[in-house]
C-alpha positions in Angstrom: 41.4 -27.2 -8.3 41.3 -23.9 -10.7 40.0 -25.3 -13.6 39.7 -21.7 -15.5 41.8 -18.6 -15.1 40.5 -14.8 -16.1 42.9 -13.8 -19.1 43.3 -9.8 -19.7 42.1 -8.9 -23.3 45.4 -8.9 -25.2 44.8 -9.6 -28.5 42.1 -8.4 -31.5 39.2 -10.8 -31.5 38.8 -10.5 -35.5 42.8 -10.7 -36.3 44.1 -12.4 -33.3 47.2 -9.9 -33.4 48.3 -7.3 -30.6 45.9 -4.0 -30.8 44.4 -2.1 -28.1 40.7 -3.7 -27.7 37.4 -1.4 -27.7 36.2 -0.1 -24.4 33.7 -2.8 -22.4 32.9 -3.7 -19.1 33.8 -6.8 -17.4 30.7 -9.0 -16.6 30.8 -10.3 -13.2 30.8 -13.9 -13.2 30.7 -16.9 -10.8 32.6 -20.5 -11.7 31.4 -23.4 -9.9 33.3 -26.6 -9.9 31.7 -29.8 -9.3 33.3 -33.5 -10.2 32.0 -33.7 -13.7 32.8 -30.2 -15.0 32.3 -26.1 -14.4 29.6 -23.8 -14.9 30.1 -20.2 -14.9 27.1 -18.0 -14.5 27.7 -14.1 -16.1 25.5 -11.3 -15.8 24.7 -9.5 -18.9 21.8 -7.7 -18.0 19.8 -5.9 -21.4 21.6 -8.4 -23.5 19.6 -10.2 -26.2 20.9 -13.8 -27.6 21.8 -12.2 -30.9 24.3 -9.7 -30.2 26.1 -12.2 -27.7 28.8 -14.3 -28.8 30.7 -17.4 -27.1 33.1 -18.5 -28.6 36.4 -20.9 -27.6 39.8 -20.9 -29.8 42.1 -23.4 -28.2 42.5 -22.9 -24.5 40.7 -19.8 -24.7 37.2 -19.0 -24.2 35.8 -15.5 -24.8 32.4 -13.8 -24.4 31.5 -10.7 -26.0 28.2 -9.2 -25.9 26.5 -6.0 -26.5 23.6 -4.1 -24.6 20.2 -3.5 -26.7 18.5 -1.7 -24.4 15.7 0.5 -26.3 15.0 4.1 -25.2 11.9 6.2 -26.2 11.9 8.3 -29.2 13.3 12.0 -27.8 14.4 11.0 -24.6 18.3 11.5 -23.9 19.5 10.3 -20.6 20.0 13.0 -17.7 22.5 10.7 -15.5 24.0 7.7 -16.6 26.7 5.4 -14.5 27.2 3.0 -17.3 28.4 4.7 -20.7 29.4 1.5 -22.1 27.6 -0.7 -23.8 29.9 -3.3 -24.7 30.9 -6.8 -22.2 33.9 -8.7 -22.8 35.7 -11.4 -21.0 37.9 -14.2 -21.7 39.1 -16.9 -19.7 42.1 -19.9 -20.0 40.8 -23.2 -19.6 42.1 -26.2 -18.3 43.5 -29.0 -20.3 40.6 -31.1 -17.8 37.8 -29.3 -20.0 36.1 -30.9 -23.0 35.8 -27.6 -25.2 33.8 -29.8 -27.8 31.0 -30.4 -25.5 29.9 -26.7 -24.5 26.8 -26.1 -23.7 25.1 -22.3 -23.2 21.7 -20.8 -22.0 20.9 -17.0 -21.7 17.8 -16.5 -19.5 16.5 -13.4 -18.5 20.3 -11.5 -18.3 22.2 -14.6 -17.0 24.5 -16.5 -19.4 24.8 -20.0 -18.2 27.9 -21.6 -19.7 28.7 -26.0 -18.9 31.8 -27.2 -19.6 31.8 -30.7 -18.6 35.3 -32.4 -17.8 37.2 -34.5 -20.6 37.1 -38.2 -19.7 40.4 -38.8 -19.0 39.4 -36.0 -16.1 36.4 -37.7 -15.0 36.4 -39.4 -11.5 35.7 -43.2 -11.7 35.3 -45.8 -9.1 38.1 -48.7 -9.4 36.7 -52.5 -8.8 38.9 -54.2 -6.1 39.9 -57.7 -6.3 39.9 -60.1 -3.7 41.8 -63.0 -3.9 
């Protein structure tokens, strides 16, 4: 059951309207599905809690982040395989999510994100009769 979809960045976070979105890279992330809900697990490694930013508009849920990762007075890189220092990804979700009951936890680079199933989408055991 695909319960969230990766959507391409199509649209300008602050205006909502067409533009051509800043450079980032594209956290790797794992979804795991279980009866009451998802859970999606995205590395952000050198991210600090207050330059990332979750947030869900309709069916869409968006994370945005930025590295913070301090370097020593006078000391300039000689190699460097990331340049960017910017994650974003966005994702559809299912109309079986309850967006109202979100929960998030960033520990040590890993953003833990819980998106319990609505009711209507929880499984339920049904009481036979016997007559």
């Amino acid at each position: 059951m695909n319960t969230v979809t990766h959507t391409p960045e199509s649209t300008s976070p602050s205006t909502g309207q067409s533009a051509r979105p800043e450079p980032a890279l594209l956290p790797p992330v794992d979804v795991i599905e279980d009866a009451t809900g998802i859970t999606l697990y995205a590395d952000l490694p050198g991210v600090p809690k207050e330059r990332l930013h979750l947030r869900i508009e309709g069916d869409q849920l968006g994370i945005e982040a930025e590295v913070a990762l301090p370097a020593p007075a006078g000391i300039e890189a000689q190699h460097a395989e990331v340049t960017l220092s910017r994650y974003r990804r966005t994702f559809t979700l299912s109309k079986e999510l309850d967006p109202e009951k979100v929960s998030a936890e960033l520990v040590q680079g890993v953003l833990r994100v819980r998106i319990p199933k609505a009711d209507h989408a929880q499984p339920r055991r049904v009481q036979i009769q016997v007559q």
